[in-house]
C-alpha positions in Angstrom: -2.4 16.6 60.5 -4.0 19.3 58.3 -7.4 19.2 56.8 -6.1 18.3 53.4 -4.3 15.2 55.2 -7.3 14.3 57.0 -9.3 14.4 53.4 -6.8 11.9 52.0 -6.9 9.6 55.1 -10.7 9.2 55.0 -10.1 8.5 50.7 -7.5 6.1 51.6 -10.0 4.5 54.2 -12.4 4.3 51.8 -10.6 2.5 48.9 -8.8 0.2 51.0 -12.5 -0.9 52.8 -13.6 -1.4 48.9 -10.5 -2.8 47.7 -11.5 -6.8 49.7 -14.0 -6.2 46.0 -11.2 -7.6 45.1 -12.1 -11.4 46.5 -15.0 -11.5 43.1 -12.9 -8.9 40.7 -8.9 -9.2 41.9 -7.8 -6.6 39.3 -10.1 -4.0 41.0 -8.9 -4.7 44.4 -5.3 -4.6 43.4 -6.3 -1.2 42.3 -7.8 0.4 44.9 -5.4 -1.1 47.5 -2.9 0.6 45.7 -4.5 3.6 45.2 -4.8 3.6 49.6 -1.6 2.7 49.9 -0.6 5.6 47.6 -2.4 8.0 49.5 -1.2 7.4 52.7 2.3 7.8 51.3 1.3 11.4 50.1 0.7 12.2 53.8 3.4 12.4 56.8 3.2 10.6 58.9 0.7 11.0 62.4 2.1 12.1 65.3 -0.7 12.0 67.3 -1.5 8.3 68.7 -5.2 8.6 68.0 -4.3 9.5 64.2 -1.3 6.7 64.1 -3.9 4.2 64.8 -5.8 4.8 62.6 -3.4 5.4 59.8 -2.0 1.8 60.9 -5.7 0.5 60.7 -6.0 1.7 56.9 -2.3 0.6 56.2 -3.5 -3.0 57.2 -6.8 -2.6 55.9 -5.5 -1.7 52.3 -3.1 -4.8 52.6 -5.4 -6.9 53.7 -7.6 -6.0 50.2 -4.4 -6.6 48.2 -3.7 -9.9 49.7 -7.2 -11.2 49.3 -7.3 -9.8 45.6 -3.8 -11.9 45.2 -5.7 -15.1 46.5 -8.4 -14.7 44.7 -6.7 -14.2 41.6 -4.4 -17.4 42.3 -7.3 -19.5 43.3 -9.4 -18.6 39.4 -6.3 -19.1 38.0 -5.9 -22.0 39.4 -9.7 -23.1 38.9 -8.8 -22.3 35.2 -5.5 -24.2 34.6 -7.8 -27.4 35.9 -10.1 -27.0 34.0 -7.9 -26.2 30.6 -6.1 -29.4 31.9 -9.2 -31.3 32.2 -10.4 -30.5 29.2 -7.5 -30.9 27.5 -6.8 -34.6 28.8 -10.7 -35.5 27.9 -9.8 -34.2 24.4 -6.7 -36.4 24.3 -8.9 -39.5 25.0 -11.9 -38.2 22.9 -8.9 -38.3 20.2 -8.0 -41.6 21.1 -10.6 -43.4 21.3 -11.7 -42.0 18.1 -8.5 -43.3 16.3 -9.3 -46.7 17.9 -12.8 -47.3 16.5 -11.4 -45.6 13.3 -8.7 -48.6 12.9 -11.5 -51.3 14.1 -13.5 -50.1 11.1 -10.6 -50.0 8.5 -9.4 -53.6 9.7 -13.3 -54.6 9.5 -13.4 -53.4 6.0 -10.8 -55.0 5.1 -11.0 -58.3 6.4 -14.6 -57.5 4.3 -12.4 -57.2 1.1 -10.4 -60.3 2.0 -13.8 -62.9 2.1 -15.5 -61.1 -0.7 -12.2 -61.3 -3.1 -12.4 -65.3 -1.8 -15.8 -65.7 -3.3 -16.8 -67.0 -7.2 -13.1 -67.7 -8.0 -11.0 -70.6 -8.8 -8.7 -71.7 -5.7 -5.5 -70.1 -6.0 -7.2 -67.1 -8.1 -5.2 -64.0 -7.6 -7.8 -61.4 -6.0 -9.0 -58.5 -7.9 -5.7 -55.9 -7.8 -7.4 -53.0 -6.8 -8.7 -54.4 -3.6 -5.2 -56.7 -3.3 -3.0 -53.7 -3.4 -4.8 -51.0 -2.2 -6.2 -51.6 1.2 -6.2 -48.4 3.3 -3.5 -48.4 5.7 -4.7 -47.8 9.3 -1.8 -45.1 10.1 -4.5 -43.1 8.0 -6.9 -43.0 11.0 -3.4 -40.6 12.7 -3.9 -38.2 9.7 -7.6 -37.8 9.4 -10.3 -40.2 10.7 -13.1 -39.4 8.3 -10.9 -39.9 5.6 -9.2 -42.7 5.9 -12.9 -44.2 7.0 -14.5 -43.1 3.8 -11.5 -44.5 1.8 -11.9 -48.0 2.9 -15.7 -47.8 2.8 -14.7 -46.9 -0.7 -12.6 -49.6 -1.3 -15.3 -52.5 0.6 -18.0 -51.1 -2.1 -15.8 -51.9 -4.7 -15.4 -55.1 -3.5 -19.4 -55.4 -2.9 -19.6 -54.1 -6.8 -17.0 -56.6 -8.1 -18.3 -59.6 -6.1 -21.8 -59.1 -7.0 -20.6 -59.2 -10.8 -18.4 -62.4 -10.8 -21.5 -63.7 -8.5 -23.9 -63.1 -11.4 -21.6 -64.4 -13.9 -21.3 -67.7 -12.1 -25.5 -67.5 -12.0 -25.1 -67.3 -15.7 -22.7 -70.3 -15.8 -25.2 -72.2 -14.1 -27.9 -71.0 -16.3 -26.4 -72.5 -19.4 -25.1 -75.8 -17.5 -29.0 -76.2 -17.1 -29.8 -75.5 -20.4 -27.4 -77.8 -21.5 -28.4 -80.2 -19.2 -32.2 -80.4 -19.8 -31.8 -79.7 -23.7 -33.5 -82.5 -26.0 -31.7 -81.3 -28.4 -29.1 -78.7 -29.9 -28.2 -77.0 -33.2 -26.1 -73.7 -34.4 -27.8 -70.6 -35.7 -25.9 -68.4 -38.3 -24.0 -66.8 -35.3 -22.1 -70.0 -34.3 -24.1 -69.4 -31.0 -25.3 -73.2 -29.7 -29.2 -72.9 -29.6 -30.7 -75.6 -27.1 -34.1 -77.2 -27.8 -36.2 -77.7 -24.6 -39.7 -78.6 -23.0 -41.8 -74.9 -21.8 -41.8 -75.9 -18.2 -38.4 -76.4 -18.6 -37.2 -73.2 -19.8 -39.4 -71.7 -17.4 -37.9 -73.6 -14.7 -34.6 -72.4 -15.5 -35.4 -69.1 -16.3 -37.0 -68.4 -13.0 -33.7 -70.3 -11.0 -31.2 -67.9 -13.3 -33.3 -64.8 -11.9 -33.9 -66.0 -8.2 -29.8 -66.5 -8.2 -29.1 -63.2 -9.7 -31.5 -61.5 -7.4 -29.7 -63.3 -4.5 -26.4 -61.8 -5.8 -27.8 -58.5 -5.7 -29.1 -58.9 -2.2 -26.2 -60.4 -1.3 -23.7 -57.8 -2.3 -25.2 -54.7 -2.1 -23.4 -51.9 -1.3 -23.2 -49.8 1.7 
């Protein structure tokens, strides 16, 4: 073996001891395996058992750093593909869980609607249409969550808004059922509007009732 050889066993030597690098960095230790590997190739082959050895040694040594880089690189990517699968799992039940509490809301809200339509009408009253005909459909919470959310939020306030006024009106029903109730007496102005004659505590009696019951309403039905 010639000097030249001898210079490219001692490089091959010394890539293949830094090729087991390769157990932090793979792609590095691929490389300088191969690049041992390579150089022992360039060179014939030792005659000389002292100089076979250890041109075996560096053979298995430059291996060896391949191999390791290979498990190293199997074992991060499998590390990775865990983790990618973990994540992706938790995002699938993040997801669904999500769509659950969106449907419990919408269903809350609407069951919301259904009472509040119920309230300050005649039996057998046909609900306000809007709120009737348009409840938000929970295959909206599939589609987007916030919106289909805000949509029946939407929809409940309208409800709140619409309840609050026939709640009012029905304060004002009662208002004049007292006035005609507690009237002395009664007369038309130029209007045609019925004028009702009563005592001062009485009037502020009533007065102060009609207010506490349209406060209530507003209390009551506020919106969200």
């Amino acid at each position: 073996m010639n000097k030249e050889d001898r210079k490219i066993l001692n490089s091959a030597r010394v890539s293949g001891s830094w090729s087991y690098i390769g157990v932090l960095i793979p792609i590095v230790g691929w490389i300088l395996g191969t690049i041992s590997l390579s150089g022992l190739k360039s060179i014939d082959y030792p005659k000389n058992k002292k100089q076979k050895s250890n041109y075996e040694t560096i053979k298995r040594i430059a291996i060896g750093g391949i191999i390791v880089s290979t498990i190293s690189a199997t074992t991060y990517g499998l590390i990775v593909y865990n983790n990618l699968n973990s994540n992706s799992k938790k995002e699938l039940l993040e997801a669904s869980t999500s769509e659950k509490s969106c449907e419990e809301q919408i269903i809350a809200y609407n069951n919301n609607v259904i009472i509040l339509n119920s309230k300050y009408t005649k039996p057998k009253t046909r609900p306000v249409p809007s709120f009737d005909e348009n409840i938000t459909n929970i295959d909206g919470c599939k589609r987007n969550i916030n919106s289909a959310i805000l949509t029946a939020k939407t929809n409940y306030n309208r409800a709140l808004n619409a309840t609050n006024e026939r709640c009012i009106d029905q304060a004002e029903q009662n208002y004049n059922k007292s006035l005609r109730m507690n009237a002395n007496s009664s007369h038309l102005d130029s209007s045609g509007q019925t004028i009702y004659n009563l005592s001062q505590s009485n009037i502020s009696r009533i007065q102060q009732q009609y207010q506490s019951e349209k406060d209530s309403c507003v209390a009551e039905f506020k919106q969200i």
